[in-house]
DOTOR-644103 format. One record per atom (N, C-alpha, C, CB): y, x, z. Coordinates in steps of 0.2 Angstrom, whole numbers, plus 5000, padded with zeros to 4 digits. Glycine has a CB too. Layout:
DOTOR-644103
YXZ/...
END
This chain:
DOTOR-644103
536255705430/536455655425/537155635425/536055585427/537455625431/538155635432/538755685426/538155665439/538455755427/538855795423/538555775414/538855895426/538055755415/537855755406/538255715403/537055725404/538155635408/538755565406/539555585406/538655495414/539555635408/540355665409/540455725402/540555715418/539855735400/540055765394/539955725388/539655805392/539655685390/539455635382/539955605383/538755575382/540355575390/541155535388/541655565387/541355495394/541855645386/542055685385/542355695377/541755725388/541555695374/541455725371/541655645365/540755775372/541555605366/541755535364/542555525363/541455485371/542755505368/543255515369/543955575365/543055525375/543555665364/543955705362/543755655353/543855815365/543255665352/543155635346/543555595343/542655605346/543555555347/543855495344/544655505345/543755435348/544855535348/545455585347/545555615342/545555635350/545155655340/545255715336/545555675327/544555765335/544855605328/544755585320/545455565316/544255525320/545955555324/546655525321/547155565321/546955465324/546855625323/547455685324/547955675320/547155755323/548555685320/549255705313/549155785312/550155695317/548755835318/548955885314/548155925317/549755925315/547555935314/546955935318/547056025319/546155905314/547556075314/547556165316/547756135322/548056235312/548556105323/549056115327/548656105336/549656065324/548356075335/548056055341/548156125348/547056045338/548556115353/548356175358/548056185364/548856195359/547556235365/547056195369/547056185378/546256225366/547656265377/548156285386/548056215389/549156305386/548856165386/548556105389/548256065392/548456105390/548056045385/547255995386/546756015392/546856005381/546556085392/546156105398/546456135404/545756145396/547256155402/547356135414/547356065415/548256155418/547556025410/547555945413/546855915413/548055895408/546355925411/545955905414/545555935421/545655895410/545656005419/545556035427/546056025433/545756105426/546455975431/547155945437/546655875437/548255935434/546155845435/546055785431/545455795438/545855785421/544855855435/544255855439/544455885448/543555905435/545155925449/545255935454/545655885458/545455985454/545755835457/545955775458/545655715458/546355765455/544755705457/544455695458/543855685462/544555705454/543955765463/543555815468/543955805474/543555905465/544655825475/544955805482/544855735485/545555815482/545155685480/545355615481/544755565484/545655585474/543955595481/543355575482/542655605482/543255525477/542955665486/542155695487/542555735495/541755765480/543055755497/543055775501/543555735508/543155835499/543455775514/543455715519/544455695518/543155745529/544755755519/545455775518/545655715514/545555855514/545355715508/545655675501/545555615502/545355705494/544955585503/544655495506/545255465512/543755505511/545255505516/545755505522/546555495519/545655585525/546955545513/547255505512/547255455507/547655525511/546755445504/546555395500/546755315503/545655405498/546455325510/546155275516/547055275516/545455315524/547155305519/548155305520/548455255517/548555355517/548355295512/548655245504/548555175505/548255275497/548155165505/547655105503/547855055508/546855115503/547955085516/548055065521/548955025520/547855125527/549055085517/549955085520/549855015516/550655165516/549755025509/549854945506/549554905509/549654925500/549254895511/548754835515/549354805522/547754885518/549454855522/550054845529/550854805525/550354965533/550654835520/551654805514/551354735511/552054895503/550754715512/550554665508/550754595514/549654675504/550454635519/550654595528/551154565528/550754635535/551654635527/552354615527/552654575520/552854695528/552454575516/552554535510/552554465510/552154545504/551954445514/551254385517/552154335521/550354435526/552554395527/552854365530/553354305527/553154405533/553654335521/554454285517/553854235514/555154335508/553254245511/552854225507/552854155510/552254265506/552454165516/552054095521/552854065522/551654115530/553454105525/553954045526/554254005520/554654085529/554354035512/554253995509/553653935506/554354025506/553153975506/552653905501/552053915507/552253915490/552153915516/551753915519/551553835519/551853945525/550853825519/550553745519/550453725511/551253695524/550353755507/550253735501/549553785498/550853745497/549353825501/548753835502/548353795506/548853885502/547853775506/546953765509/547053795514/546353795506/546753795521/546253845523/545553865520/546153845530/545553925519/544853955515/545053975510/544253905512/545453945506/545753915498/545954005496/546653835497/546154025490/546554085485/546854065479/546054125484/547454045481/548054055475/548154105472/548654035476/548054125467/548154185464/548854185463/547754195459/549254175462/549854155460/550154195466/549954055460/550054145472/550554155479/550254235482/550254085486/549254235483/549354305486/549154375481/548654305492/549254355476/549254405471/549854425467/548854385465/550254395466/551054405463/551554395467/551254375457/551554335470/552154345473/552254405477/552154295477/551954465481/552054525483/552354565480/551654535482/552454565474/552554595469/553554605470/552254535461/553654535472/554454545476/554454605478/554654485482/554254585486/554254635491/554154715488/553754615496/553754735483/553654805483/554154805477/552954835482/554454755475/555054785469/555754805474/555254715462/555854745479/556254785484/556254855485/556154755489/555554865489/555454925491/555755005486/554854925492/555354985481/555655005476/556255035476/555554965472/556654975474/557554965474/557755005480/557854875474/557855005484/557755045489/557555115488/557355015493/557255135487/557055225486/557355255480/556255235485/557455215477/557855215470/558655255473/557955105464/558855175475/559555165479/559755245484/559455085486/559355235486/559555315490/559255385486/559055305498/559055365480/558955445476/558155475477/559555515480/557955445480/557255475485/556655465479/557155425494/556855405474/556155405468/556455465463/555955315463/556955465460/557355495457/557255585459/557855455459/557155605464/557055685467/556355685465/557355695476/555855615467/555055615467/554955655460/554755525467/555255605459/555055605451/555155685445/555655525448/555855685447/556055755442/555455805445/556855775443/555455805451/555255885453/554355865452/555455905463/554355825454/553555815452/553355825445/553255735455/553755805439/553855825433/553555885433/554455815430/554155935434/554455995433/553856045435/555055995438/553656015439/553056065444/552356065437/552756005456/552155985437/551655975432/551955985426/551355925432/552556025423/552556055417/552456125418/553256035413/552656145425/552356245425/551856235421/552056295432/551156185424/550356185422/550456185416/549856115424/550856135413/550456125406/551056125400/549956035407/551556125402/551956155397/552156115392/551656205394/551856055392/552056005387/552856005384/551955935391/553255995390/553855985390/554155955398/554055955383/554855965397/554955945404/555055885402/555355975408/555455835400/555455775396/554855725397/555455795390/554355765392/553655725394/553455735400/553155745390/553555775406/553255765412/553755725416/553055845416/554055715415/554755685419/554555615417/555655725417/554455595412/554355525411/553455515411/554855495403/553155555411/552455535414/552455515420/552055575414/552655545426/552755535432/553355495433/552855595435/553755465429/554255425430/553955365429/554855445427/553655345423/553355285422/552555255427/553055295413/552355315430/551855295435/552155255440/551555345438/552555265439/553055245447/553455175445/553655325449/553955185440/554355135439/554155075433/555055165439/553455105430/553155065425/553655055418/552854995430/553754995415/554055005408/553954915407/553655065400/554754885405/555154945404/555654995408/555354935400/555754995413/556255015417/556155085417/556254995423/555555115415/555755185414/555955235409/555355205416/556055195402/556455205397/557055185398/556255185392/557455175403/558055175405/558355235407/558155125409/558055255409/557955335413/558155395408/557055355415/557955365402/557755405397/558355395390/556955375395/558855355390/559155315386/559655375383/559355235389/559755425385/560455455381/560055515377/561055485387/559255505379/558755575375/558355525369/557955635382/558355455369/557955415363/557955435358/557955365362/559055465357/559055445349/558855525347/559955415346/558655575351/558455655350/557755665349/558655705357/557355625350/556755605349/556255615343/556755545351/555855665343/555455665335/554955615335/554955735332/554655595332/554055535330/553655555335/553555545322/553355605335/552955645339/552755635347/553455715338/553655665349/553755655355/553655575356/554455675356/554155555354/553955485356/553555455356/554155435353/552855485352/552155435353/551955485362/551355435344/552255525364/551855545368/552155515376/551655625366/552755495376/553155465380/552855395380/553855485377/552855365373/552555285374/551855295375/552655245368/551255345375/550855335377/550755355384/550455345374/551155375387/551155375396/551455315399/551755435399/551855285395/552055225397/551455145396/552755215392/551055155391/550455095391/549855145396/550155085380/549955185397/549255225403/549455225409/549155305402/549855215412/550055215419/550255155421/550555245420/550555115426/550755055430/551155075433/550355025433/551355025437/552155015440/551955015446/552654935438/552355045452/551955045460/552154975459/552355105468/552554935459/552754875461/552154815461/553354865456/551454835456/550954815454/550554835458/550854835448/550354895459/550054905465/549754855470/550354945468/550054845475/549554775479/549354715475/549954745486/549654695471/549254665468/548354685465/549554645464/548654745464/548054765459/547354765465/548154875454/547654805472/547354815476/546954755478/547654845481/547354675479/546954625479/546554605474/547154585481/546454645470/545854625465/545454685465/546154615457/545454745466/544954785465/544954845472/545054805459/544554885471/544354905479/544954965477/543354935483/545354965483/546155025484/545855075483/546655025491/545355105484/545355195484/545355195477/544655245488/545155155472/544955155465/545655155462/544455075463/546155115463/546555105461/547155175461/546755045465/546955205468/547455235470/547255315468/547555215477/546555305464/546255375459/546555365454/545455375456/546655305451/546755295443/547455305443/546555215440/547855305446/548655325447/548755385445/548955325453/548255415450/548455485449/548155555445/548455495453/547555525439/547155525434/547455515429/546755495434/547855465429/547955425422/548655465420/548155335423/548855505423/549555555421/549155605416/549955595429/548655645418/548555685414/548255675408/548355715417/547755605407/547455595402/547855565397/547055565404/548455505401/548755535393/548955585390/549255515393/549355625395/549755675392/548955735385/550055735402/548455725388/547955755385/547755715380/547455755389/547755635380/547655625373/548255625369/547255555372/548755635370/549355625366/549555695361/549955615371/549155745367/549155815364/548755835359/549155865367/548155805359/547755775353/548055755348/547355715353/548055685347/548055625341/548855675339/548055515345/549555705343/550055685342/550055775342/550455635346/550255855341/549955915344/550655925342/549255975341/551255965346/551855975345/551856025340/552255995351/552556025335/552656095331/552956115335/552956105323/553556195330/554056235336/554356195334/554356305336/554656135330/555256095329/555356045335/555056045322/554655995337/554755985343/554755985351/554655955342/554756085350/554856105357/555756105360/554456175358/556056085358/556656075358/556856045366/556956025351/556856075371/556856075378/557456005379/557256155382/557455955382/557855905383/557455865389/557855865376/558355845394/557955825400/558355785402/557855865403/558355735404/558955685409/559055715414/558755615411/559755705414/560355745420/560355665423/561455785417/559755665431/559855605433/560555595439/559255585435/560555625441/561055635447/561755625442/561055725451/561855675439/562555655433/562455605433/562755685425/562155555429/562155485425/562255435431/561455465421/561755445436/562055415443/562955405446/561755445448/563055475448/563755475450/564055455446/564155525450/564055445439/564555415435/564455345435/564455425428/563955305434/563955245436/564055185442/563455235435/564555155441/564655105448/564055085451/565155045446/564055125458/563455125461/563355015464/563455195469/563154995464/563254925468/563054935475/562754865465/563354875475/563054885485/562354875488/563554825491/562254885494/561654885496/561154815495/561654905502/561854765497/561454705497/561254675490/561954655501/561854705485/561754675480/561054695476/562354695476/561154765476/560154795476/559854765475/559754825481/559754745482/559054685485/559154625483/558954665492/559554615481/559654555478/559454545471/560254535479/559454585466/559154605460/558654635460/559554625456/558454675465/557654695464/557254645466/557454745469/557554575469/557054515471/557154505463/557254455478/557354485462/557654425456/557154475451/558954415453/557054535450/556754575445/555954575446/557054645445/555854585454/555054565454/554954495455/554654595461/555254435454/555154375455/555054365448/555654325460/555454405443/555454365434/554654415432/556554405428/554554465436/553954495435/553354475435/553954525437/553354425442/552954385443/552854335441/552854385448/553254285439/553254225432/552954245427/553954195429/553254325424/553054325418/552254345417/553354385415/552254375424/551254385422/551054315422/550654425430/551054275429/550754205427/550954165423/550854165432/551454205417/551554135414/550854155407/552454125411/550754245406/550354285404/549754265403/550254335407/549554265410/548954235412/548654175410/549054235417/549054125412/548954015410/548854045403/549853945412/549154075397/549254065391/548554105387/550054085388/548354175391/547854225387/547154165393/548054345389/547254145398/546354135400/546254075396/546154125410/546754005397/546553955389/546553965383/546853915387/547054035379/546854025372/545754075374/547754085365/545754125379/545154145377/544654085380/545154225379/544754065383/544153985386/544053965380/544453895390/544553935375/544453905367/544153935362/545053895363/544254005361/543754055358/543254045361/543954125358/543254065366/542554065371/541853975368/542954055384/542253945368/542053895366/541853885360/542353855366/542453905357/542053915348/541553955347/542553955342/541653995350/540954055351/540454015353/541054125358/540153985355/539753955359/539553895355/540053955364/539953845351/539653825350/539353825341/539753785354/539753885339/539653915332/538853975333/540553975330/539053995339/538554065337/538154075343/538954135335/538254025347/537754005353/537854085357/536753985350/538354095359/538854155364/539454165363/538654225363/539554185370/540454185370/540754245367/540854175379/541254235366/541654285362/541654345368/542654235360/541854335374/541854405377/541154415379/542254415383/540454385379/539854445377/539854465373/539254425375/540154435368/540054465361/540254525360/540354435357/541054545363/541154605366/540954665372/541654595367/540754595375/540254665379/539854715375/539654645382/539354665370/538854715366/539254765362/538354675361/539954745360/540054795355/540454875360/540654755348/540854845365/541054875368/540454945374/541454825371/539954905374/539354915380/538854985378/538754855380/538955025370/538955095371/539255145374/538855105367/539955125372/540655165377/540555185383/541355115378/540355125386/540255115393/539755155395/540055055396/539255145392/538555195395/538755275393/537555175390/539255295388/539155355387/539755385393/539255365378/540155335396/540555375400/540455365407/541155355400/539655325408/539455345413/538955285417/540155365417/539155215414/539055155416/538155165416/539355095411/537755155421/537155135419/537055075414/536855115425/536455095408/536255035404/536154995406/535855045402/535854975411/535954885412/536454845413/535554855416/536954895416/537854855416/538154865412/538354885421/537954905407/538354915401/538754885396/538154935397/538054805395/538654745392/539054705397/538354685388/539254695403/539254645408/540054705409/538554625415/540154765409/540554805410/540854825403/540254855415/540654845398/540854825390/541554765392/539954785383/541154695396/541254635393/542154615396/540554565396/542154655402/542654685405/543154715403/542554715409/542954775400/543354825396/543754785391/542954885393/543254755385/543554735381/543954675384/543154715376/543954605387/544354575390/545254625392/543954575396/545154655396/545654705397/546054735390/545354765401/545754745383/546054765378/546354705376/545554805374/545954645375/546154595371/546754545374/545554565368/546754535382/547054525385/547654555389/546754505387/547454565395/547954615399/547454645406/548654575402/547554685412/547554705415/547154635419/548054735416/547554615423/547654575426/546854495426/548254575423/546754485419/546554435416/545954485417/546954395410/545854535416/545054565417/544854565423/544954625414/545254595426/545354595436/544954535436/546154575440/545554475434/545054405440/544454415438/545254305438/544054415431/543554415427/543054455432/543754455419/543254525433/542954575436/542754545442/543254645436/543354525446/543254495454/542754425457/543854475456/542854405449/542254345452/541754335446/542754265454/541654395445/540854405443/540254385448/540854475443/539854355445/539254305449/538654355452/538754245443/538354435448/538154495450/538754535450/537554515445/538954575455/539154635457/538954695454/539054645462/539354725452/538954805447/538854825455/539654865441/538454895453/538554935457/539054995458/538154955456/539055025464/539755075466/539755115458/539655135473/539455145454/539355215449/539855145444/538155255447/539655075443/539855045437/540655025438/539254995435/540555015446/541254985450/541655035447/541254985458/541655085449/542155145448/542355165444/542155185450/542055175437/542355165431/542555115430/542055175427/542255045428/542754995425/543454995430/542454925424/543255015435/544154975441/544455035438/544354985453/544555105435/544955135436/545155115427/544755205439/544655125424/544955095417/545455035418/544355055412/545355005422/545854945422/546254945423/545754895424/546554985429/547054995432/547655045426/546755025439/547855015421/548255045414/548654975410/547655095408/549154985407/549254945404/549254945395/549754935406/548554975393/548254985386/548054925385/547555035385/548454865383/548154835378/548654785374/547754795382/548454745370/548954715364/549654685365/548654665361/549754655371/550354635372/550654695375/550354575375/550754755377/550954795381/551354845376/550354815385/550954835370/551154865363/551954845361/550654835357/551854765360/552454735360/553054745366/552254675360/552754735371/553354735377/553854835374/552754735390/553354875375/553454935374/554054945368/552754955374/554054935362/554154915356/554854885357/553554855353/554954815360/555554775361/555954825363/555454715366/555654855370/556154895376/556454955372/555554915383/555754985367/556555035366/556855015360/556355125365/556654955356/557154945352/557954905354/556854915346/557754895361/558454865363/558954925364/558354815368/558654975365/559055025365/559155085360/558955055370/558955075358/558855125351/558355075343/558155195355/558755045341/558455015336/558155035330/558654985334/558355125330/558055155323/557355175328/558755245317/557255195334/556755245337/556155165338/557155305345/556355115340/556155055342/555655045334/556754995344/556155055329/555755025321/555155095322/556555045311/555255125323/554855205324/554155225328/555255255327/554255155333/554055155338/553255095332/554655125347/553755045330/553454985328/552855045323/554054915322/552955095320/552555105314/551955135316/552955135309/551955145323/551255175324/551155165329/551155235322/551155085330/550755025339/550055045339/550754925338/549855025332/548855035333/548855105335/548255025325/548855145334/548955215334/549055215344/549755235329/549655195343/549855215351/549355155356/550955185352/549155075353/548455065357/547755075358/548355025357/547755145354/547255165352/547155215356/547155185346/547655255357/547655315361/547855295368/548055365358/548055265371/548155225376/547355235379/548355155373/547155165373/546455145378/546055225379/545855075374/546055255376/545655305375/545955355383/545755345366/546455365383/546655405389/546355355395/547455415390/546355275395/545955245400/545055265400/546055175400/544755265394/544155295396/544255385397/543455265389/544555415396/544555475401/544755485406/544755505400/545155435409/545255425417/544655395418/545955375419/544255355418/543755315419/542955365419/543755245414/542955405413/542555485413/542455525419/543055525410/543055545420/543055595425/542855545433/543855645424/543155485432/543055475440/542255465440/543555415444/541855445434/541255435433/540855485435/540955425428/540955555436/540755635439/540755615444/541055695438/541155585449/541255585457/540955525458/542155585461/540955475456/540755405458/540055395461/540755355452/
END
């Protein structure tokens, strides 16, 4: 049953790809099929064998150990304003968010994300040939999330075909920022999380080569000289760093909660209208429409609208706001239903993400930003679709 649900969500999924294709000959299929073979063998290591759980468990651990150390500035500031028993989401969910933007800043500062990043590109362009460009800012936006990782990118925007760009901005709404990471972990179970990271690279790149299939026009090799662009730039000092990497995860962390207070009342008030117009809330409502998706990528039928009701949440909201939803659910899914929706979630496919995305490169580029505007639905369409192919394939292992 496992591999059938992995075809049927496959087969969903390329579908729904295909129907928006720009160029359905051009389509090339090389690849689309190493990257999901990097997709199921990354699946296969991370959660079926002992090696792979083990670093999974690492991973999962290392953050759990950086969340400790986060816990420390945390309690000296607003210690005694929590309860004992009590959970601020506020304090042990985002404020964190500092500490790993430090970190961050830090690995940056010394070159060490920067070397991560290119070579790791570089390597997963041998596979699949996309371009080095697009591997370099797939693996660059996983890491430093957006918009900070079209900064990376700012002297190659204005060289950029339509094309390219939608396949650069859909790596950027499919991935997350490490700096997000422990939080995410305190909302959903860390091996889940720490799948969807490393899934979610290829499935964009795979739906992008769909809906978006390069000509020879746009194989035009282009790559950021990051080391040049560094040396040239007055480096700041160490302290200062940290000092604006706080100030950058602290404005990070306001902006979700401020996200958050504004998307869970306006959807209470829907929810209400719903309710007392049509005797059901607005997000059942999306369960049911959303709750075939689900069963065909893997969800058992009877979780299918309660896990639908999630998914859609996440589209119409954010990340974050489906999380809490997911976490203080009154029945638990099971592990097979857990591990699809966490990894779906773990992406930033949904309507405001469009916008942020949009703003960022038109502040640097305002003819590519207008360019960017003219095909959002488009880019949140393929977005969410690379999250139900990340959510697919871990449905085979789950």
């Amino acid at each position: 049953m496992r591999f059938l649900f992995f075809v049927t969500g496959l087969i969903l999924v390329f579908g729904l790809a295909f129907i928006v294709s720009n160029n359905k000959k051009g389509i090339h299929f090389r690849p689309i099929l190493s990257m999901l073979a990097i997709q199921l063998l990354l699946g296969f290591l991370l959660m079926y064998t002992d090696a792979g759980v083990s670093v999974v468990s690492a991973i999962a651990d290392g953050f759990s150990t950086l969340m400790a150390m986060a816990n420390e500035g945390i309690n000296f500031v607003f210690g005694g304003l929590v309860n004992e028993g009590e959970n601020t989401f506020f304090i042990t969910a985002l404020l964190p968010i500092i500490f790993i933007a430090v970190l961050v800043g830090i690995l940056n500062y010394f070159k060490i994300l920067p070397f991560i990043i290119k070579y790791v590109g570089a390597v997963i362009n041998k596979i699949n040939g996309i371009g080095r460009l697009e591997n370099y800012f797939a693996v660059s936006t996983a890491i430093l999330g957006q918009p900070e990782a079209f900064l990376t990118i700012t002297k190659e925007l204005p060289h950029l075909t339509t094309r390219r760009l939608y396949t650069i901005c859909t790596s950027a709404m499919s991935a997350v920022s490490m700096a997000l990471l422990g939080s995410y972990m305190n909302l959903l179970e860390p091996q889940y999380v720490v799948v969807a990271v490393c899934v979610n690279i290829p499935s964009a790149l795979i739906i992008a080569s769909i809906i978006n299939p390069y000509s020879k026009d746009d194989k035009k090799d282009i790559m950021p000289e990051i080391e040049e662009e560094t040396d040239q730039e007055e480096k700041p000092s160490f302290f200062q760093m940290i000092g604006d990497s706080s100030m950058s995860g602290f404005k990070l962390a306001i902006t979700v909660a401020a996200m958050l207070i504004g998307f869970l009342s306006v959807l209470e008030l829907v929810n209400q209208l719903f309710l007392g117009i049509f005797s059901i809330s607005f997000q059942t409502l999306l369960g049911y429409v959303f709750s075939p998706i689900a069963f065909l990528i893997g969800v058992p039928w009877e979780e299918s609208i309660r896990s639908g009701s999630i998914m859609a949440t996440k589209l119409a909201t954010n990340e974050f706001m489906a999380m809490t939803d997911f976490n203080s659910m009154d029945v638990s899914l099971s592990e097979k239903a857990s591990a699809i929706v966490s990894v779906y979630l773990v992406s930033f496919a949904n309507f405001g993400t469009v916008g942020i995305i949009t703003g960022s490169i038109k502040s640097l580029n305002e003819k590519q930003g207008n360019r960017v505007a003219t095909f959002a639905l488009k880019l949140l369409y393929g977005s969410t679709l690379a999250s139900f192919l990340s959510a697919t394939v871990v449905g085979l292992f789950a």
